[in-house]
C-alpha positions in Angstrom: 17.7 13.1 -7.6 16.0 9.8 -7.9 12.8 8.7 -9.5 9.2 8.4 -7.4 7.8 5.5 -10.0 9.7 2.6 -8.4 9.0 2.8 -5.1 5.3 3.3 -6.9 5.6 0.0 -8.5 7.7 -1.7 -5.2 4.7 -0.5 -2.8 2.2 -2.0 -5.5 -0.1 0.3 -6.6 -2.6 2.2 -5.4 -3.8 2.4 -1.7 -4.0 -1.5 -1.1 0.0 -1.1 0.1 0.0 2.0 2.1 2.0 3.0 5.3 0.4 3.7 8.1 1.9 5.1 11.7 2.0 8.5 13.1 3.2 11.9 12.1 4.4 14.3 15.3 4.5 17.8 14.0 6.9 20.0 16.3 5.5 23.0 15.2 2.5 24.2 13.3 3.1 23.3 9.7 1.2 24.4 6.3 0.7 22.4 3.2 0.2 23.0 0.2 -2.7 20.8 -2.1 -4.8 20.7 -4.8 -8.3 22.3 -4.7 -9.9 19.9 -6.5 -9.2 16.6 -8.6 -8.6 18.6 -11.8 -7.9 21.9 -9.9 -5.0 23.7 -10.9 -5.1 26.1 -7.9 -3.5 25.0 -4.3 -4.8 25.5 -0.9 -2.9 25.3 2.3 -3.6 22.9 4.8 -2.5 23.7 8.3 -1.7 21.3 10.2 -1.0 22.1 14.3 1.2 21.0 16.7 0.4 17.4 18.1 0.6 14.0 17.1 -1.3 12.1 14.6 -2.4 8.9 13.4 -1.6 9.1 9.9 -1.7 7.3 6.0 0.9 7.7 3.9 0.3 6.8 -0.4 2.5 6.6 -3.1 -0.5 6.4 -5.8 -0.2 5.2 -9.2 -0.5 9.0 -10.1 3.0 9.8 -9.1 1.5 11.4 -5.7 2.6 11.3 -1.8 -1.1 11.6 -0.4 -1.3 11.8 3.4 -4.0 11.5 5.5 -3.9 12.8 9.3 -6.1 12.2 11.9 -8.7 15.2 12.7 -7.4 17.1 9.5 -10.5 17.0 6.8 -8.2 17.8 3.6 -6.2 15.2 1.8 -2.5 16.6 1.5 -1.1 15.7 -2.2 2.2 16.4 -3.2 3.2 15.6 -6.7 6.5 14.4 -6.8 9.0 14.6 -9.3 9.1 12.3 -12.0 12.8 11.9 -11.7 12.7 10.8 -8.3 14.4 6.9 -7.6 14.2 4.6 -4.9 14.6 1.3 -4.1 12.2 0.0 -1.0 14.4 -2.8 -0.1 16.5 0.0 1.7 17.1 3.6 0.3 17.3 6.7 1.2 15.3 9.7 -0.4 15.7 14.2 -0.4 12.7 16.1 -2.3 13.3 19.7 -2.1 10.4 21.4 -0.8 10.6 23.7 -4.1 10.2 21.3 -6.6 6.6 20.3 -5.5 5.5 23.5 -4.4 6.0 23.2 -0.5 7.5 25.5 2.0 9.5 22.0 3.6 12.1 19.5 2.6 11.5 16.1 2.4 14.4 13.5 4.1 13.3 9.9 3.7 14.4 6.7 4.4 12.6 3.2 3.5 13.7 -0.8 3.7 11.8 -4.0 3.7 12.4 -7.1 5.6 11.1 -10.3 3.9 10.6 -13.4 6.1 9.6 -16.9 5.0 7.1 -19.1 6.7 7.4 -22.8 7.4 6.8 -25.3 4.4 3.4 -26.7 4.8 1.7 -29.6 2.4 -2.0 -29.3 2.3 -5.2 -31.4 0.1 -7.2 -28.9 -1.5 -10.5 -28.6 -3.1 -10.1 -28.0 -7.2 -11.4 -28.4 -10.3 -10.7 -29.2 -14.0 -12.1 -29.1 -17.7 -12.4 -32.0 -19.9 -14.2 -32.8 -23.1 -17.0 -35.4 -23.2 -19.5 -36.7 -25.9 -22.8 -35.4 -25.7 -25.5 -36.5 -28.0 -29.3 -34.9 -27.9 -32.4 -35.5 -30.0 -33.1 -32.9 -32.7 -36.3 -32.4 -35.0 -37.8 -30.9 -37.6 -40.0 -30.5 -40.0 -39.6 -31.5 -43.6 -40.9 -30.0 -46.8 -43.7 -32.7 -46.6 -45.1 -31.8 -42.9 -43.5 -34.7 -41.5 -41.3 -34.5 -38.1 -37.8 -36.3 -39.0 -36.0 -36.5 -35.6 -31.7 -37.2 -35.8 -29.2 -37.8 -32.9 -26.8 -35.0 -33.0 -23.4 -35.2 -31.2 -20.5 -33.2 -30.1 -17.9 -32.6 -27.6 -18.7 -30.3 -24.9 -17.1 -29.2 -22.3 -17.8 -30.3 -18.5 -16.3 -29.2 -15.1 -15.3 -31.7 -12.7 -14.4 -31.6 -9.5 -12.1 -33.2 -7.4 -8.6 -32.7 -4.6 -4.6 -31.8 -5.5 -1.9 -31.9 -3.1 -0.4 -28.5 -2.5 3.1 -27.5 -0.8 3.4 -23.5 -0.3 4.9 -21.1 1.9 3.8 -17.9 3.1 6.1 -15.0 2.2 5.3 -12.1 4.5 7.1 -8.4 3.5 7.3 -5.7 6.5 8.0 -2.0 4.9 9.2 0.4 6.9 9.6 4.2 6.7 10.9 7.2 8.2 10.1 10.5 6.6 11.6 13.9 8.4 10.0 17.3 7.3 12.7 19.7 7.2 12.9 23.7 7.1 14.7 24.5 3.9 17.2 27.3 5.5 18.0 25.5 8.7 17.8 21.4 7.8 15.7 21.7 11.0 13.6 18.8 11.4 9.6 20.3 11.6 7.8 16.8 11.5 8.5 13.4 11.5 6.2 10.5 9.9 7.0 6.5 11.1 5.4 4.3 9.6 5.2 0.5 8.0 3.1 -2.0 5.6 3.0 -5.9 6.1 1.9 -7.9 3.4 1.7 -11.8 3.3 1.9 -14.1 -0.1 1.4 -17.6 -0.8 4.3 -19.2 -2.9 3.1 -22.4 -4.1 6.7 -24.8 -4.7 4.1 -27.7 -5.7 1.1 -28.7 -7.0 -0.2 -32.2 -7.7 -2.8 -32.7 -10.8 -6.6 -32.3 -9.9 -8.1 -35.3 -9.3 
């Protein structure tokens, strides 16, 4: 059995990377989730028949969270913690009874990166440097009388000026099938498709601001 925490940390965390797509439900299904946020009881979410436009997480809390379209409840499974996979392309089985659900889990994910064209760019930048400043300061002496003295030090200034940039864009497409499975049969009760695309800049060179 493989770990969850991986693909966690190869989706990025949090929701910013989640998969979006549709979930078809052949036949009415129930879930099992949380009450609350530090509920210890479960509630079932049914879920009927039809398909749906639907969110799937893996959250930095070791969760599959799922969001369907028309159904109010959140589903959140807790997966186990010794659960492995690698997004680039894997395949994944949770059994239903290790996270307190009537189904089995069959997954499979992969990512595609693709590389944009090399482009070379002036851009806008800025840099720190250190520069003599010198200011008037006065006071008054044990006699009443104002004595005045230039005091100097080297503070620091922004400037702004241009740097020639080359970069690419690196763009990642994640894809992935999940299958919800009766535990006694391997029949398939549901099946979720979806992806995540995210773009990068990769900077191969930057001039000096100027």
């Amino acid at each position: 059995m493989k770990h969850i925490l991986l693909l966690v940390l190869a989706l990025g965390l949090g929701a910013c990377n989640n998969l979006e797509g549709t979930f078809k439900a052949k036949t009415d299904l129930v879930f099992k989730t949380k009450k609350g946020l530090l509920s210890r009881k479960y509630v079932s979410v049914k879920v009927p028949a039809k398909d749906y436009r639907a969110e799937f997480d893996f959250t930095s809390f070791g969760n599959l969270q799922i969001d369907l379209s028309g159904i109010k409840k959140t589903i959140k499974i807790k997966l186990p913690k010794d659960l492995d996979i690698n997004d680039s392309n894997d395949e994944f089985y949770i059994q239903g009874s290790e996270v307190k659900q009537v189904y089995d889990f069959d997954g499979r994910i992969s990512s595609k990166v693709t590389r944009g064209e090399t482009r070379n760019v002036t851009e806008s930048c800025t840099y720190t440097r250190y520069e003599n400043r010198c200011r008037r300061v006065c006071r008054i002496n044990d006699r009443g009388r104002q004595v005045c003295r230039s005091h100097c030090s080297r503070e620091p200034v922004t400037v702004y000026g241009y740097q020639q940039v080359e970069y690419y864009n690196s763009t990642k497409n994640t894809t992935m099938r999940l299958k919800v499975l009766e535990p006694s049969t391997s029949e398939s009760k549901g099946l979720f498709q979806g992806n995540n695309v995210s773009t990068h800049r990769v900077v191969t060179y930057q001039s000096v601001c100027r």
